[in-house]
FIDOGU-996208 format. One record per residue (C-alpha): x, y, z. Coordinates in nm, 3 decimals. Layout:
residues N
<node X="X" Y="Y" Z="Z"/>
...
***
This chain:
residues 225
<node X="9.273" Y="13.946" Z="2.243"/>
<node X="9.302" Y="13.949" Z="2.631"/>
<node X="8.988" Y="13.720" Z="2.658"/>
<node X="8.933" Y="13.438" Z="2.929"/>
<node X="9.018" Y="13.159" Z="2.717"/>
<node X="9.403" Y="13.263" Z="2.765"/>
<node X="9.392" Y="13.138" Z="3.103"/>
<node X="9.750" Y="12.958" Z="3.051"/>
<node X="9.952" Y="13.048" Z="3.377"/>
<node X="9.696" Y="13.170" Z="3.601"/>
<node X="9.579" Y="13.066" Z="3.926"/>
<node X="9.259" Y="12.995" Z="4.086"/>
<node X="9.103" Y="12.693" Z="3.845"/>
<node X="9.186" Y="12.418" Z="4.051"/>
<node X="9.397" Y="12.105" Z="3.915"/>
<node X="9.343" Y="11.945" Z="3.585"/>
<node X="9.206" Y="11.599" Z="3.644"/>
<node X="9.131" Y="11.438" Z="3.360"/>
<node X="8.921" Y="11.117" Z="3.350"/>
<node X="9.046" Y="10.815" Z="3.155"/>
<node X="8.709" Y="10.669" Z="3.055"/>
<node X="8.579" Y="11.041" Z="2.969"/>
<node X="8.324" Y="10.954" Z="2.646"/>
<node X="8.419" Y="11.142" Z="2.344"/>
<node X="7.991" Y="11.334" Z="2.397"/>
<node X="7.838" Y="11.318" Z="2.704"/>
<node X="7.488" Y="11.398" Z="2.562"/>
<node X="7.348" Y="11.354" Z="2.219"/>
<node X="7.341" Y="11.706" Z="2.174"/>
<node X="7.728" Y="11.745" Z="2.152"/>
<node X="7.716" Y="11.509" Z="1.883"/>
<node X="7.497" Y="11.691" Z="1.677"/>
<node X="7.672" Y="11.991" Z="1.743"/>
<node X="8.041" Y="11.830" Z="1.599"/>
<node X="7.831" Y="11.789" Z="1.328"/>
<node X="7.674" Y="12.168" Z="1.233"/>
<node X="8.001" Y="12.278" Z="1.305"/>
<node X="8.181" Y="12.061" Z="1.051"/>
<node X="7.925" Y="12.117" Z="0.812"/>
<node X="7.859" Y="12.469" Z="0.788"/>
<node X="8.231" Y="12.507" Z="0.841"/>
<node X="8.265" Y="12.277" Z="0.492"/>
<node X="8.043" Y="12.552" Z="0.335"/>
<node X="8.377" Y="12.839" Z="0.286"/>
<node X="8.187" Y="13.115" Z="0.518"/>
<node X="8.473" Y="13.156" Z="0.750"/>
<node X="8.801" Y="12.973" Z="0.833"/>
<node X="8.915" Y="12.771" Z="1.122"/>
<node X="9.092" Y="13.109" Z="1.278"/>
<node X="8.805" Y="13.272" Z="1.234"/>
<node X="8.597" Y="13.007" Z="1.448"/>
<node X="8.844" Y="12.996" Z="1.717"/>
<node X="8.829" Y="13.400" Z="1.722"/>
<node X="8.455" Y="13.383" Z="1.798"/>
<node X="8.464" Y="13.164" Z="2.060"/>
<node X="8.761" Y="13.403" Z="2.263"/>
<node X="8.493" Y="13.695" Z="2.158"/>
<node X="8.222" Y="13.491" Z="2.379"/>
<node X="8.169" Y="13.675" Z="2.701"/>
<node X="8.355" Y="13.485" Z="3.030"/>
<node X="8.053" Y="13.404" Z="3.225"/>
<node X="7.932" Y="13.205" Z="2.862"/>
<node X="8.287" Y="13.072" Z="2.804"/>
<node X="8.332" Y="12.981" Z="3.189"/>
<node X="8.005" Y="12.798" Z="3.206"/>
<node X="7.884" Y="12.657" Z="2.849"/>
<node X="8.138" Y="12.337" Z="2.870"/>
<node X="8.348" Y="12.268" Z="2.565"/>
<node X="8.071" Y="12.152" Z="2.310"/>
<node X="7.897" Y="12.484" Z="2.422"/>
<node X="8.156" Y="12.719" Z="2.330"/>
<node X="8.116" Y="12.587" Z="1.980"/>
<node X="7.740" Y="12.606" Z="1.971"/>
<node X="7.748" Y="12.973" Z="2.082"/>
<node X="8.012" Y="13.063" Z="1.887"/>
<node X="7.841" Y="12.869" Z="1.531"/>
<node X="7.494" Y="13.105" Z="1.608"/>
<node X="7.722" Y="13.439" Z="1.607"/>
<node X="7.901" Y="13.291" Z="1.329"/>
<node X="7.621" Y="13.273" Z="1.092"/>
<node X="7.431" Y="13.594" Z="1.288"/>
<node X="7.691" Y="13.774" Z="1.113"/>
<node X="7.739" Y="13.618" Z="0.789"/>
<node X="7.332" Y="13.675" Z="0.760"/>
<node X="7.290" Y="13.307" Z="0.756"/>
<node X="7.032" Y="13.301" Z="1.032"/>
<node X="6.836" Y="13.576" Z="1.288"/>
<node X="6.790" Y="13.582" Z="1.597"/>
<node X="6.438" Y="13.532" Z="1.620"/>
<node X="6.497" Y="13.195" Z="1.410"/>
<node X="6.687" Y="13.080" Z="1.681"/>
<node X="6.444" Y="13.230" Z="1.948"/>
<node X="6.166" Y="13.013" Z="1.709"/>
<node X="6.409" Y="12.713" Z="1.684"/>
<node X="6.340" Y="12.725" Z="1.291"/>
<node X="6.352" Y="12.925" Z="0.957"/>
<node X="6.099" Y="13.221" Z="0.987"/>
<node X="6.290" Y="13.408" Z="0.630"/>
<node X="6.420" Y="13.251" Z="0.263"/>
<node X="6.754" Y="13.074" Z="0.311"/>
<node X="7.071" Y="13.265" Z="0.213"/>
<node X="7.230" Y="13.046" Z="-0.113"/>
<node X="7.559" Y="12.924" Z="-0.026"/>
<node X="7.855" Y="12.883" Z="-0.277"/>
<node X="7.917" Y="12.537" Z="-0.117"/>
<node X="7.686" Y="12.262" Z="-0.034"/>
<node X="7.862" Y="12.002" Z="0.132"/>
<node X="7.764" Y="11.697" Z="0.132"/>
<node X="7.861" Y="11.399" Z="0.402"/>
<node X="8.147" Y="11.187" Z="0.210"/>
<node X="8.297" Y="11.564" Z="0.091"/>
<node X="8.336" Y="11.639" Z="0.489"/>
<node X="8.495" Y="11.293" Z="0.589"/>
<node X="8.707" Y="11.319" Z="0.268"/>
<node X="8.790" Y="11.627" Z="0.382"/>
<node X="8.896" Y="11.528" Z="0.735"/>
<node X="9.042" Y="11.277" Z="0.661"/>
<node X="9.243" Y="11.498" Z="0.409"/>
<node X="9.341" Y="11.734" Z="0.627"/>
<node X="9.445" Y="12.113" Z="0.563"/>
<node X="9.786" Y="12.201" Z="0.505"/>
<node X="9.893" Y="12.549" Z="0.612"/>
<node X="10.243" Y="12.544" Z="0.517"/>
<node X="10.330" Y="12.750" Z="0.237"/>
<node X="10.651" Y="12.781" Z="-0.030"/>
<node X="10.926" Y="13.102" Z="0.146"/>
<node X="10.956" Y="13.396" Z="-0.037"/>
<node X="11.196" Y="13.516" Z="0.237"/>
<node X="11.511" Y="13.347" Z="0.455"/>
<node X="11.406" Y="13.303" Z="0.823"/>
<node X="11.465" Y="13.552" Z="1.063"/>
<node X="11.588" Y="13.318" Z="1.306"/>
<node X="11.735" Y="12.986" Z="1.345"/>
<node X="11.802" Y="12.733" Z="1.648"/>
<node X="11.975" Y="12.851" Z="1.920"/>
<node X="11.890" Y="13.201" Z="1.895"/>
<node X="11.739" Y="13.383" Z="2.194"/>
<node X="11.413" Y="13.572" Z="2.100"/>
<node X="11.169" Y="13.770" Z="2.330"/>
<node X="10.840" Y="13.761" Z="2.220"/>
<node X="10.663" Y="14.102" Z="2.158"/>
<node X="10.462" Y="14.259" Z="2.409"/>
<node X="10.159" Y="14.250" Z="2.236"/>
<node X="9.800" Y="14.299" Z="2.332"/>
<node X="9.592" Y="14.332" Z="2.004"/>
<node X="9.213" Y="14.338" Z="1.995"/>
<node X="9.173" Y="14.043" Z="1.731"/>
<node X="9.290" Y="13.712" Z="1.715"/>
<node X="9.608" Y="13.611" Z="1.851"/>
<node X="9.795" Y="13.293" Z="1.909"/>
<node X="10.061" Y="13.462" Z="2.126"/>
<node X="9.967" Y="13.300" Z="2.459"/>
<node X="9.930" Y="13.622" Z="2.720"/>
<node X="10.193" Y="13.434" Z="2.963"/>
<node X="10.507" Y="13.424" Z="2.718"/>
<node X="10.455" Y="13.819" Z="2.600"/>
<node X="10.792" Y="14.019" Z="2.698"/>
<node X="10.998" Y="13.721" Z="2.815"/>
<node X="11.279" Y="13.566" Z="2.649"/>
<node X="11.302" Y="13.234" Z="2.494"/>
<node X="11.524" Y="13.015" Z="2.267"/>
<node X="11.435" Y="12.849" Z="1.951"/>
<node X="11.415" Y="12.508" Z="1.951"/>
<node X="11.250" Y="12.440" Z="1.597"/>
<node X="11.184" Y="12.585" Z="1.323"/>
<node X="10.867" Y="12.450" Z="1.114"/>
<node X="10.861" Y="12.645" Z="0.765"/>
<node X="10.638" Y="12.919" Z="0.635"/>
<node X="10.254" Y="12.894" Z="0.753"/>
<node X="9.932" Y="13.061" Z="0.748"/>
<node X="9.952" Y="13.319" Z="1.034"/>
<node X="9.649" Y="13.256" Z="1.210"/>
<node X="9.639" Y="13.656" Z="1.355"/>
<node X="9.586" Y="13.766" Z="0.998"/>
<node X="9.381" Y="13.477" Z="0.885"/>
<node X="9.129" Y="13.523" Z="1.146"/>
<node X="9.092" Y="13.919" Z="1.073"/>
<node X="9.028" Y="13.870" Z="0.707"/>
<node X="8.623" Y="14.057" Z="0.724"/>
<node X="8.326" Y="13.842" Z="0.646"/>
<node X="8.274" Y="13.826" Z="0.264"/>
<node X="8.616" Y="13.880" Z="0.161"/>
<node X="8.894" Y="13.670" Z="-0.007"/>
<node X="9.073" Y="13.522" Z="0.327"/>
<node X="9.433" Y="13.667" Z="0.404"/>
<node X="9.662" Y="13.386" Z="0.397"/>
<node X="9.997" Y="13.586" Z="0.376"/>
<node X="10.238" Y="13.353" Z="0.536"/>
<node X="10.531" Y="13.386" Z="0.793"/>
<node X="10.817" Y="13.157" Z="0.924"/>
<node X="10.666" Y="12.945" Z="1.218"/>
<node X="10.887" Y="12.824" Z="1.514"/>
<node X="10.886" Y="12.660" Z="1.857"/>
<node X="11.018" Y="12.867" Z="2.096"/>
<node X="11.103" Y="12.743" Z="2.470"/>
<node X="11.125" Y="12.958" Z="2.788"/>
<node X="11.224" Y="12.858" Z="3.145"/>
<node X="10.988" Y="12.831" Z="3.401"/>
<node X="11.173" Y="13.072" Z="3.557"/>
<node X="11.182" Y="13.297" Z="3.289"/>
<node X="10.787" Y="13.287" Z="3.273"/>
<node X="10.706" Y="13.297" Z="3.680"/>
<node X="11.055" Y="13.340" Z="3.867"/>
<node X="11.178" Y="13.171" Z="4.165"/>
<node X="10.870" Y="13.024" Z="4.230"/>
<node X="10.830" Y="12.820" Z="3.976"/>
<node X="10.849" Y="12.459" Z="3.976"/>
<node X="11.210" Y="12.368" Z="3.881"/>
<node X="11.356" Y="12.234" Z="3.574"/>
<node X="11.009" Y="12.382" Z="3.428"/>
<node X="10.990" Y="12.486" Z="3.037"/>
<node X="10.701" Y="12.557" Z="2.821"/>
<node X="10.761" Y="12.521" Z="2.447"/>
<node X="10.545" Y="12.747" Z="2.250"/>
<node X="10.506" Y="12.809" Z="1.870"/>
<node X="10.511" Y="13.115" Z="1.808"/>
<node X="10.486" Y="13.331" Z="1.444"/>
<node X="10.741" Y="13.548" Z="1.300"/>
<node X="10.579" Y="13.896" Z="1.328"/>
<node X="10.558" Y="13.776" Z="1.734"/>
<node X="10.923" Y="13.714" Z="1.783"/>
<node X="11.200" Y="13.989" Z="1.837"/>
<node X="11.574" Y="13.937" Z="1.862"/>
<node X="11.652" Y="13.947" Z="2.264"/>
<node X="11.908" Y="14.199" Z="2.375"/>
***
C-alpha cells in the first residue's frame, strides 16, 4: 500500500543523523514492548509480513509521531483486536475484563531465544526456472495494491538491471494477505536484487554515480523494452 512508511525518495524529513552511542531502549517501556511482540508473535497468530502490514495500515499522524518502539505497540493492540485476543475496553482498563482466548501455542522463554537464535528460513526448493538472470534489464511493475507490498513506491515503472539472484522465497505480498485464521500462503517466487541509476530513479538531479539496489520479487519484475 501507498502508506507513509514508504517514504524512500521523498523530500522534506530532514537528514538522517544517526547517533553512535544511541542505546538499543531509551525507556523501559520499549523493552517490554520487544518482548510482547516476540512473544505473542511466538504464539502462530500471524506472521512477520503480516506484522509489518499493520504497522503501514497505522494512520501517518500515529506512524509519524509514535517513534519506532511505538509503531510496534500500536500495531501488536490491532493485531490481537482482530484476532479477538483482546478488546478495546481491556486496553482502555489496562487489564483482562473477559475469559482469555486459548492459544494453540504457548511459548515459553528458552522456545523464543531458541527460536531467534534459530532463525527463519524463507527460501524454498524451485518448481520453476527463473525468469531472469544477471545482466538482464527489468522494469519493475507499476503497481499500487491496497495490501502489503515490498515494492518500494520510488523504483515502480523504472528500469533496472539484475545484479543477483537469491533463489525461491516466501513472497512477502502474499504472505501478509493470507486472512486471520487461515493456513498462511507461502507460495514462493524467484527473489532478486535489482539496481537502478540514480538517474533512472530522479533524473538529472540526482547525485551522480548514485544507485539503489533493491530486492525485488518475481511477480514485481517485467522484462524492459
Amino acid at each position: 500500500m501507498n502508506g507513509i512508511h514508504d517514504m524512500g525518495g521523498m523530500h522534506g524529513f530532514g537528514p538522517v543523523a544517526p547517533d553512535p552511542r544511541e542505546p538499543l531502549f531509551h525507556a523501559p517501556w520499549e523493552r517490554r514492548t520487544l518482548g510482547l511482540v516476540l512473544a505473542m508473535g511466538a504464539t502462530g497468530q500471524w506472521n512477520l509480513d503480516q506484522t509489518r502490514a499493520t504497522r503501514e495500515r497505522l494512520p501517518p499522524l500515529v506512524y509519524l509521531g509514535a517513534g519506532y518502539y511505538g509503531i510496534w505497540e500500536r500495531a501488536l493492540e490491532r493485531l490481537m483486536i482482530e484476532r479477538g485476543l483482546v478488546t478495546e475496553a481491556e486496553l482502555d482498563a489496562g487489564r483482562p475484563l473477559t475469559p482469555a482466548k486459548p492459544l494453540a501455542r504457548v511459548p515459553d522463554a528458552p522456545a523464543i531465544a531458541a527460536a531467534l537464535a534459530r532463525g527463519t528460513p524463507t527460501e524454498r526448493p524451485a518448481t520453476a526456472p527463473a525468469r531472469f538472470a544477471i545482466g538482464d534489464r527489468v522494469r519493475a511493475r507499476n503497481l499500487h495494491p491496497s495490501g502489503h507490498t515490498r515494492l518500494p513506491r520510488y523504483v515502480r515503472g523504472h528500469v533496472g538491471a539484475i545484479v543477483q539472484v537469491h533463489g525461491v522465497h516466501v513472497f512477502a505480498d502474499r504472505h501478509a494477505a493470507s486472512p486471520p485464521g487461515a493456513r498462511f500462503d507461502e507460495a514462493p517466487e524467484w527473489l532478486y536484487t535489482v539496481e537502478f541509476d540514480g538517474t533512472e530513479l530522479w533524473g538529472p538531479d540526482a547525485e551522480p554515480g548514485t544507485a539503489v539496489s533493491v530486492e525485488a520479487w518475481e511477480p514485481s519484475l517485467e522484462p524492459a523494452s
